[in-house]
MARVEX-595335 format. One line per field, with one value per residue: residue in three letters; x, y negated, z negated of N, C-alpha, C in turn. Coordinates in pm, 1 decimal. Layout:
MARVEX-595335
residuo c(Ala; ...);
nxx c(X; ...);
nyy c(Y; ...);
nzz c(Z; ...);
caxx c(X; ...);
cayy c(Y; ...);
cazz c(Z; ...);
cxx c(X; ...);
cyy c(Y; ...);
czz c(Z; ...);
***
This chain:
MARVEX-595335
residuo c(Unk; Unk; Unk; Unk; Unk; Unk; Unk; Unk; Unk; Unk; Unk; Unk; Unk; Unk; Unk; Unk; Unk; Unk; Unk; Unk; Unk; Unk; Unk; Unk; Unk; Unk; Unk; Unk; Unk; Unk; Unk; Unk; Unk; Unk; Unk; Unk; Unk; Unk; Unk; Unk; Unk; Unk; Unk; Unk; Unk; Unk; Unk; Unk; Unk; Unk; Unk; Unk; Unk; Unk; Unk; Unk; Unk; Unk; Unk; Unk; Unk; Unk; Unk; Unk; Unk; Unk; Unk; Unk; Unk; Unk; Unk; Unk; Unk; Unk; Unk; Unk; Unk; Unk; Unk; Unk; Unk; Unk; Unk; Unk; Unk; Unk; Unk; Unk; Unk; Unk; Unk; Unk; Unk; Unk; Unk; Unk; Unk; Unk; Unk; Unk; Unk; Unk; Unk; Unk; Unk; Unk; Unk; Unk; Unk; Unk; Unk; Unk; Unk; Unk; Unk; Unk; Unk; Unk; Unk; Unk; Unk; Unk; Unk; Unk; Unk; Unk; Unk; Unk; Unk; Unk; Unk; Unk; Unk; Unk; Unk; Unk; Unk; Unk; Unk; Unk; Unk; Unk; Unk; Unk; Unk; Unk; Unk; Unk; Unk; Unk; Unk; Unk; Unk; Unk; Unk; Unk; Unk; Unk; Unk; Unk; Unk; Unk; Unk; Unk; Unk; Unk; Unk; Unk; Unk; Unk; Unk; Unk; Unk; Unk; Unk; Unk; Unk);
nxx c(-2511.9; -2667.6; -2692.1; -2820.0; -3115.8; -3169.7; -3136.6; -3290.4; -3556.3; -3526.1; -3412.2; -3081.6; -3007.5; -2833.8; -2514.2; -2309.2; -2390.1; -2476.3; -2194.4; -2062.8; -2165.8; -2073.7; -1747.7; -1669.9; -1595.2; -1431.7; -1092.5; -817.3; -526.7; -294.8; -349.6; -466.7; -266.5; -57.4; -243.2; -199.3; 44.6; 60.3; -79.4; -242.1; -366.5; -517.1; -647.9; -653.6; -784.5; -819.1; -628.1; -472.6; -623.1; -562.2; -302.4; -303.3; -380.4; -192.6; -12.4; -53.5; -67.1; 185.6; 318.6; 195.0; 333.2; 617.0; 502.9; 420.3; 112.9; 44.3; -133.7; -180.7; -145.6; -357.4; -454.0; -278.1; -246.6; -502.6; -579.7; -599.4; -589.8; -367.0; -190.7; -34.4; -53.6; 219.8; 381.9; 663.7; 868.0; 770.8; 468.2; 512.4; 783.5; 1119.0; 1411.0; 1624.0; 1519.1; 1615.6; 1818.3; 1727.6; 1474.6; 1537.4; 1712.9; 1496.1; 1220.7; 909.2; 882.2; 768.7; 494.1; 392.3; 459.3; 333.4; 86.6; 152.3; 106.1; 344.7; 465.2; 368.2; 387.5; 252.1; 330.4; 384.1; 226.2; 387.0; 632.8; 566.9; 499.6; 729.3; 868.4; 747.7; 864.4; 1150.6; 1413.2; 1469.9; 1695.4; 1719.1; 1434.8; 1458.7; 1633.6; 1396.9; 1178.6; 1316.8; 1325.8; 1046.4; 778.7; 660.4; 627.1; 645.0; 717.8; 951.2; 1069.4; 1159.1; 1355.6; 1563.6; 1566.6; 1572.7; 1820.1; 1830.2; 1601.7; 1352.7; 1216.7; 1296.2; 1302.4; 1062.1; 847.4; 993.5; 898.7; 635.7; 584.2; 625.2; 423.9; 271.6; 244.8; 156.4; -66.4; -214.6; -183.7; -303.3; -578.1; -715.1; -819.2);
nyy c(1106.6; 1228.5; 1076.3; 818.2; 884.3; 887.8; 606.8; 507.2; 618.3; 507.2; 628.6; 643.2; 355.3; 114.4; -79.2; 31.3; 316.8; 445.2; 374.1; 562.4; 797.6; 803.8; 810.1; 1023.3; 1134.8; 985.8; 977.5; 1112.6; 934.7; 1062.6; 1261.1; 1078.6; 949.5; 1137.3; 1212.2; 923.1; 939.7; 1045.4; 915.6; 848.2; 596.6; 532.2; 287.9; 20.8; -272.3; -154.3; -50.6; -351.2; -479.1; -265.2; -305.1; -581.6; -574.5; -425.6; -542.7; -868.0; -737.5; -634.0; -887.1; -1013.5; -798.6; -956.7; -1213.3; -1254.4; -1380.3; -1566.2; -1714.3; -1561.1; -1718.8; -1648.1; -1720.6; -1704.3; -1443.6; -1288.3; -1390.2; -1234.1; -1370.2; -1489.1; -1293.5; -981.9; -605.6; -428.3; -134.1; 6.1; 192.8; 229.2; 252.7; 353.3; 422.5; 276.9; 311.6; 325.6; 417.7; 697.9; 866.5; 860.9; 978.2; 1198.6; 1373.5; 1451.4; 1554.7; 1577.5; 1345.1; 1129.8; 1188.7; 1271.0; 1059.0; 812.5; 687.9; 645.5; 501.8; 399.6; 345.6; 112.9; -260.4; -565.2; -830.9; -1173.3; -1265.7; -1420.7; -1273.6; -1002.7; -950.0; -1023.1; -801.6; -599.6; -244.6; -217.4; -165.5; -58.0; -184.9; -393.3; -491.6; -543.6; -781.1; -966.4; -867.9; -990.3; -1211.7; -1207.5; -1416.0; -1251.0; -997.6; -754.8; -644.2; -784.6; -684.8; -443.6; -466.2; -527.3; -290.7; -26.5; 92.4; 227.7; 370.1; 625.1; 975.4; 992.5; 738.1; 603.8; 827.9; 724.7; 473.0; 474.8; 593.8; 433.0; 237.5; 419.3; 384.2; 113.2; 105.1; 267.7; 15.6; -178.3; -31.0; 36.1; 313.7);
nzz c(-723.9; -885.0; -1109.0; -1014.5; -1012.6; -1301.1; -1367.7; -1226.6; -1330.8; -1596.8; -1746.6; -1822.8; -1982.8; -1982.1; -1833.2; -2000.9; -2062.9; -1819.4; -1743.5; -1912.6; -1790.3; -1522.9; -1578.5; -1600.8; -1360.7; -1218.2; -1153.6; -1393.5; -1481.3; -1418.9; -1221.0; -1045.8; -995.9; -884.4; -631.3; -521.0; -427.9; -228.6; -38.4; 247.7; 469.2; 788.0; 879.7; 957.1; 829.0; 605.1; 484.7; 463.7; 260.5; 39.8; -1.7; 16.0; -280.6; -406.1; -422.5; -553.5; -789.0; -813.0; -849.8; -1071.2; -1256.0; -1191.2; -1282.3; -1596.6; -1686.2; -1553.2; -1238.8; -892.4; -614.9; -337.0; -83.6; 122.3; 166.1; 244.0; 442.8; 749.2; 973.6; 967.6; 793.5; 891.2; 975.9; 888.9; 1021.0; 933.0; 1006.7; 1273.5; 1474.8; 1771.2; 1798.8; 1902.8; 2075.7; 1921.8; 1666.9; 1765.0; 1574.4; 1350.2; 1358.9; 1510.1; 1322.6; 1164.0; 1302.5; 1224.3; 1108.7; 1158.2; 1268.1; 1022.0; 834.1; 928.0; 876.0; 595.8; 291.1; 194.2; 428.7; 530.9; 533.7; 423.3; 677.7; 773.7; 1033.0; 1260.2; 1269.3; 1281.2; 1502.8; 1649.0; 1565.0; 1596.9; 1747.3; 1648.8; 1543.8; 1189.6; 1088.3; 1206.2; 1131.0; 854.7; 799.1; 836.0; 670.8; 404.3; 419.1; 332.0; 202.6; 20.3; -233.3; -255.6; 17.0; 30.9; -81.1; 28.0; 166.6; 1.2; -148.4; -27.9; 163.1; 444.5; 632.0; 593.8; 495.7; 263.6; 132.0; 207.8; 58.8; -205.0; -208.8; -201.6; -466.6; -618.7; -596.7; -618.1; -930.2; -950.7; -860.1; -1009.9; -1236.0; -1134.4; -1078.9; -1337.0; -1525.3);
caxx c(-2648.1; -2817.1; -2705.1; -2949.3; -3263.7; -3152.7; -3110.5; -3403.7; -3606.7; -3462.8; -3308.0; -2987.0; -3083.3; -2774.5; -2430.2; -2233.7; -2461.4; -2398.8; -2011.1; -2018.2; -2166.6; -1927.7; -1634.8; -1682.4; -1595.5; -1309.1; -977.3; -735.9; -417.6; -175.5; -395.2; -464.3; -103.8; -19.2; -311.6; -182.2; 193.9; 58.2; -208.2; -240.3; -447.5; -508.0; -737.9; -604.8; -811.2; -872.0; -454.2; -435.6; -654.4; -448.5; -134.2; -306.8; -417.4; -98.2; 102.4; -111.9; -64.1; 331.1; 379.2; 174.9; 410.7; 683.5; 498.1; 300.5; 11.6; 19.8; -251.2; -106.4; -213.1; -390.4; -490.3; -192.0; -240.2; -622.1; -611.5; -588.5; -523.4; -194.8; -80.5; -82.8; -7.6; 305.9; 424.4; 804.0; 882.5; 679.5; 351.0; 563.1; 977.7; 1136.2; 1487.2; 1661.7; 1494.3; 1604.0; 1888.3; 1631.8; 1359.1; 1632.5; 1722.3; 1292.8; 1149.5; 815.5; 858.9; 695.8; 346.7; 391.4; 438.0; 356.7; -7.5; 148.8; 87.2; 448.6; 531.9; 317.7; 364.1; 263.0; 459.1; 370.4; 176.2; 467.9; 738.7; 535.3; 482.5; 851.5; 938.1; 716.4; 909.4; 1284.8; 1506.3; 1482.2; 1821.0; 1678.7; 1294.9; 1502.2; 1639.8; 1247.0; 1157.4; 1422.0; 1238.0; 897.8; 705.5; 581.1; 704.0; 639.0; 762.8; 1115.1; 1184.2; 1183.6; 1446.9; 1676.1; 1523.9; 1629.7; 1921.7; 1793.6; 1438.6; 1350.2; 1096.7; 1331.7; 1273.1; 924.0; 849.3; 1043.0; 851.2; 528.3; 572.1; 612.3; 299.1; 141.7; 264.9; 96.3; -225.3; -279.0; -235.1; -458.3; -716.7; -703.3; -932.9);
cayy c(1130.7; 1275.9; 947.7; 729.7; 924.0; 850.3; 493.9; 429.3; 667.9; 460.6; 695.1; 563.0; 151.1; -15.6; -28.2; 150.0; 436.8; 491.4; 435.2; 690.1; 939.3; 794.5; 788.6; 1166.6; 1160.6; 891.1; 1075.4; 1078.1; 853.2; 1165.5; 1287.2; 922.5; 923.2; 1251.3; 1159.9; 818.7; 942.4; 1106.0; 868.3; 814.0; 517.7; 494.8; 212.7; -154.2; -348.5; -104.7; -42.5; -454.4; -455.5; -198.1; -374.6; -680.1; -573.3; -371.3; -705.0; -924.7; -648.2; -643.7; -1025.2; -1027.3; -803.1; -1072.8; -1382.2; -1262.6; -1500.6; -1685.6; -1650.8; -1558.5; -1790.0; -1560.6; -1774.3; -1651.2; -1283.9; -1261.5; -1390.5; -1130.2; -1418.1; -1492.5; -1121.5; -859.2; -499.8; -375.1; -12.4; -14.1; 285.0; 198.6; 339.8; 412.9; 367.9; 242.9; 416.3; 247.3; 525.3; 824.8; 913.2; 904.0; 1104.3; 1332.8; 1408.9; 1445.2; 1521.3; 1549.3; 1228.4; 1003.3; 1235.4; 1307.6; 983.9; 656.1; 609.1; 656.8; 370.2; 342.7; 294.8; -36.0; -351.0; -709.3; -932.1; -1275.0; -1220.5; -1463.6; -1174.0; -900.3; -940.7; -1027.4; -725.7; -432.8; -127.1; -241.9; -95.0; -66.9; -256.3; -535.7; -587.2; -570.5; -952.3; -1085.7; -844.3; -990.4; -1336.6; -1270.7; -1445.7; -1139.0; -926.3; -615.9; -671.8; -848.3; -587.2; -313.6; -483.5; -558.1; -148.8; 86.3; 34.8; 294.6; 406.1; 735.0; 1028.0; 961.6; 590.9; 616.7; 830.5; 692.4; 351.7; 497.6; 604.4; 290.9; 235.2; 441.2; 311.3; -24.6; 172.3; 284.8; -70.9; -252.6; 27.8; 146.9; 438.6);
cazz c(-681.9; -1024.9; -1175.0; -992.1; -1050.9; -1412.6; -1380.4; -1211.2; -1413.7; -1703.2; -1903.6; -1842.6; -1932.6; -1983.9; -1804.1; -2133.5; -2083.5; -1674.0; -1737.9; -1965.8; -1710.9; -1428.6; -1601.6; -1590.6; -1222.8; -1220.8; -1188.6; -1487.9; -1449.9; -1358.0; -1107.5; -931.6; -912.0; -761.0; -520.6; -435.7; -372.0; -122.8; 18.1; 385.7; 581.6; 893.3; 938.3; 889.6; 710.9; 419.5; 416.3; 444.7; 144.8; -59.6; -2.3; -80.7; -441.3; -506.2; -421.2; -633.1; -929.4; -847.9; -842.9; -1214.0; -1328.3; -1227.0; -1339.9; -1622.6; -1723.8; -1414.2; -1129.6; -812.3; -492.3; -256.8; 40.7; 239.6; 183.6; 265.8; 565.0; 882.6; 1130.9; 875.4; 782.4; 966.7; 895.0; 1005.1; 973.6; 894.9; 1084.2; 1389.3; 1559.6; 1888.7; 1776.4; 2026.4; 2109.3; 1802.8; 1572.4; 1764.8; 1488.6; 1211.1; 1414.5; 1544.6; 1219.4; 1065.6; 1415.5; 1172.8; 1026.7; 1246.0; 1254.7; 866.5; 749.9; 974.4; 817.3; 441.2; 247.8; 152.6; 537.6; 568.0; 463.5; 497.1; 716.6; 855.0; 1170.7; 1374.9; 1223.4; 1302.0; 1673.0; 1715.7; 1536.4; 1665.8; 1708.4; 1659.5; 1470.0; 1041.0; 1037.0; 1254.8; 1076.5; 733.4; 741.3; 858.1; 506.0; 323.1; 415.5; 311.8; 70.7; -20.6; -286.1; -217.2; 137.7; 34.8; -202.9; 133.0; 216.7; -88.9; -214.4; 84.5; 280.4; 554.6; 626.8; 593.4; 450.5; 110.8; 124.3; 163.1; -106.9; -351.7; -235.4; -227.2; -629.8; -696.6; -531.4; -722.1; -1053.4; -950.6; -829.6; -1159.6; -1317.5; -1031.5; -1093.4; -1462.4; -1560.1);
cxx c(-2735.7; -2783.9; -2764.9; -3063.3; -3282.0; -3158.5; -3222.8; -3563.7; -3616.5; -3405.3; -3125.1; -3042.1; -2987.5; -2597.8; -2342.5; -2307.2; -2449.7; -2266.5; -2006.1; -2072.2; -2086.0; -1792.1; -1598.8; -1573.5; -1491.8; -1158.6; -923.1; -586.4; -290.6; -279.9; -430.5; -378.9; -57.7; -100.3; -244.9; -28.1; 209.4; -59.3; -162.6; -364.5; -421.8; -570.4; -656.0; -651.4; -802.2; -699.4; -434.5; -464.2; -575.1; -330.6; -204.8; -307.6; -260.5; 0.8; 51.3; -57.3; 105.9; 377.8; 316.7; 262.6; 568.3; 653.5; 383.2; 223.7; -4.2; -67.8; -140.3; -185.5; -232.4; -489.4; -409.1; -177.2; -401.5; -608.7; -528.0; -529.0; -341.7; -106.0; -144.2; -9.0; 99.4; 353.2; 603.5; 865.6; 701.2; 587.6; 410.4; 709.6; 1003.1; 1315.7; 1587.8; 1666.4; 1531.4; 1697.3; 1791.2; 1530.8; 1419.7; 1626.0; 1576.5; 1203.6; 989.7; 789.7; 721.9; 522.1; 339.4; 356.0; 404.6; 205.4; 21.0; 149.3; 202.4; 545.5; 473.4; 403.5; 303.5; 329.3; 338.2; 345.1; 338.8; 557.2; 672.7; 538.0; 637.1; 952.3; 908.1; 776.4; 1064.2; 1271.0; 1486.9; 1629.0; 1757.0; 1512.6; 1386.0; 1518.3; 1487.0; 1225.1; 1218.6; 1374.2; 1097.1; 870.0; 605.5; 653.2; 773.7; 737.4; 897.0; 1146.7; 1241.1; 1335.3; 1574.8; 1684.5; 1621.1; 1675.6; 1872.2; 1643.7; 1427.2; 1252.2; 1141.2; 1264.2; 1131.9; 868.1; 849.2; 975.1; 678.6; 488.5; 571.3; 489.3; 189.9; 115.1; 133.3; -14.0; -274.3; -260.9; -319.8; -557.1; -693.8; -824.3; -1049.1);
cyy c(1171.7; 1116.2; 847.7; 769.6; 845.5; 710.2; 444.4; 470.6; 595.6; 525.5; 650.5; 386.1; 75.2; 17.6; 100.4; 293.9; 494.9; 504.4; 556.2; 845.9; 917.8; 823.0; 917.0; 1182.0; 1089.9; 981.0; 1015.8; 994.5; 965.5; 1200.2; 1205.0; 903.8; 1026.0; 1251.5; 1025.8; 816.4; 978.8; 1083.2; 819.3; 695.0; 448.8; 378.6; 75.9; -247.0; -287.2; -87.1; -224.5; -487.6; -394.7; -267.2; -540.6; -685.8; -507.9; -537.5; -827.7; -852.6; -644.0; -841.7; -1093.1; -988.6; -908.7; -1204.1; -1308.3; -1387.7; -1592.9; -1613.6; -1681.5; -1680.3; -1687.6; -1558.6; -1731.2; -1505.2; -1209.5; -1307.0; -1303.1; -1240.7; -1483.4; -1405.5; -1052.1; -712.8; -431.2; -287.4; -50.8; 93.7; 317.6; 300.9; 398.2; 331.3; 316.6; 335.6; 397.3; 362.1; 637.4; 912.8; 951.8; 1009.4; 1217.1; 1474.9; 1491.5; 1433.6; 1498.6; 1391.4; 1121.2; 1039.4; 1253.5; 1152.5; 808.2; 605.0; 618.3; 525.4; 294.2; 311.3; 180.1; -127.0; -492.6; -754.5; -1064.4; -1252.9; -1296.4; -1309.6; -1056.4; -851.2; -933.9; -906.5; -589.4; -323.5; -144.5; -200.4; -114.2; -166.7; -372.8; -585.1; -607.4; -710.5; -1001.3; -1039.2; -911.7; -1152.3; -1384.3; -1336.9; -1365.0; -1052.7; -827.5; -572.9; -726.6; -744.2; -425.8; -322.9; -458.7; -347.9; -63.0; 9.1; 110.5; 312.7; 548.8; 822.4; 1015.9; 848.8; 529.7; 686.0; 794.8; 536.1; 427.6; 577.5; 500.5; 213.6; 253.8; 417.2; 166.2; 37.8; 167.4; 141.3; -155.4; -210.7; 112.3; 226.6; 377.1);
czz c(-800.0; -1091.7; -1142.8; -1003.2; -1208.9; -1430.2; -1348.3; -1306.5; -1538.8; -1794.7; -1910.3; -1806.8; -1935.5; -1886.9; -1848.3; -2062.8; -1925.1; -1672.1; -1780.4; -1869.4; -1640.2; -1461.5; -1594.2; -1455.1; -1181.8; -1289.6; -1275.6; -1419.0; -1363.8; -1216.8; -991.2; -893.3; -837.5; -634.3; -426.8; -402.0; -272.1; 10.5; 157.9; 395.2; 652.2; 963.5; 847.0; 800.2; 602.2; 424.0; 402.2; 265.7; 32.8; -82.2; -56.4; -243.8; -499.1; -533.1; -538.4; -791.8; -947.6; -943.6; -988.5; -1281.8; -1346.4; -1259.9; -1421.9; -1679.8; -1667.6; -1311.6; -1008.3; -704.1; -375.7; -100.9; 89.5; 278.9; 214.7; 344.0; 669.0; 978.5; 1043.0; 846.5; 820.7; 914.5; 961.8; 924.0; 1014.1; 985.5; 1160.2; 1440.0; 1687.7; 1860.8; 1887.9; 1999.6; 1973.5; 1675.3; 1589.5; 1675.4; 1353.2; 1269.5; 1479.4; 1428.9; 1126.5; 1199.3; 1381.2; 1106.7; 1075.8; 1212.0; 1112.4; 801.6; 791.0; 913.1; 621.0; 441.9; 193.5; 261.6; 554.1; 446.6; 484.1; 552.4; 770.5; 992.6; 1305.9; 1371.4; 1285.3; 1435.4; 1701.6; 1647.7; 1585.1; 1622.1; 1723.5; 1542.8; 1270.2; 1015.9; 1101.1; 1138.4; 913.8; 665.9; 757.0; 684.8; 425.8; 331.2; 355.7; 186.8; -39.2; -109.9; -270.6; -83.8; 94.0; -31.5; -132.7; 128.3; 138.7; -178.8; -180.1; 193.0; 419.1; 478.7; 696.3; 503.7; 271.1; 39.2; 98.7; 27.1; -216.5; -348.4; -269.6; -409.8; -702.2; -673.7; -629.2; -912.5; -1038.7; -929.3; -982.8; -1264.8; -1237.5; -1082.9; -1211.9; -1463.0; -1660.1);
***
């Protein structure tokens, strides 16, 4: 907010000269990451989004200097967003939520419980079991998403975590400082 008086005022006239006040305000790399290890969203498109760009930013680091193809991961009526440990489990989970009766409310909008799947996969997977959606993961054309599978043998508040750091590794090269 003081930086547009300035801009229009003209005392700040050229981009250079606004970055350099913004950049003020743009968290440092450690702190983007301790933020995004611990990032929640709850709203679909903007988590589809995220997972789109981190996936794009993974699948550079395995092909670098190649452009990814990103008609199949922008479209909503093609992928849909499916939480890995389900919005309502079904009875399948009650050993893991036995075990982490918090889990479920703690961690089903983290960003390291979603992932893409293929809208057919997604519907026919719902809220079954982490051992059953594993083989559809273990199919996708998706990186990020096959690598659930081949990553963590069980799903759990460990599993997450330790995916959602990896998360935020890629955060910080998607969105450098």
């Amino acid at each position: 907010a003081t930086i547009a008086p300035r801009i229009f005022g003209g005392t700040l006239a050229t981009a250079d000269a606004v970055w350099d006040q913004l950049i003020e305000l743009v968290p440092k790399d450690d702190e983007f990451r301790q933020d995004f290890e611990r990032f929640e969203e709850p709203k679909a498109p903007r988590a589809r989004w995220l997972l789109r760009e981190l996936e794009v930013q993974r699948w550079k680091q395995l092909h670098p200097g190649k452009t990814p193809q990103l008609q199949p991961i922008v479209d909503p009526d093609k992928v849909n967003l499916e939480h890995i440990l389900p919005k309502k489990p079904d009875a399948s989970w009650n050993d893991v939520l036995n075990k982490d009766p918090d889990l479920l409310f703690e961690y089903r909008d983290r960003i390291g419980n979603l992932c893409l799947l293929d809208k057919p996969s997604n519907k026919k997977e719902a809220s079954k079991s982490y051992a059953h959606k594993r083989a559809s993961y273990e199919d996708s054309d998706l990186v990020l998403t096959r690598e659930v599978s081949t990553s963590f043998p069980q799903w759990d508040r460990s599993a997450i975590d330790e995916r959602q750091k990896k998360f935020a590794g890629l955060a910080i090269s998607a969105w450098p400082r």
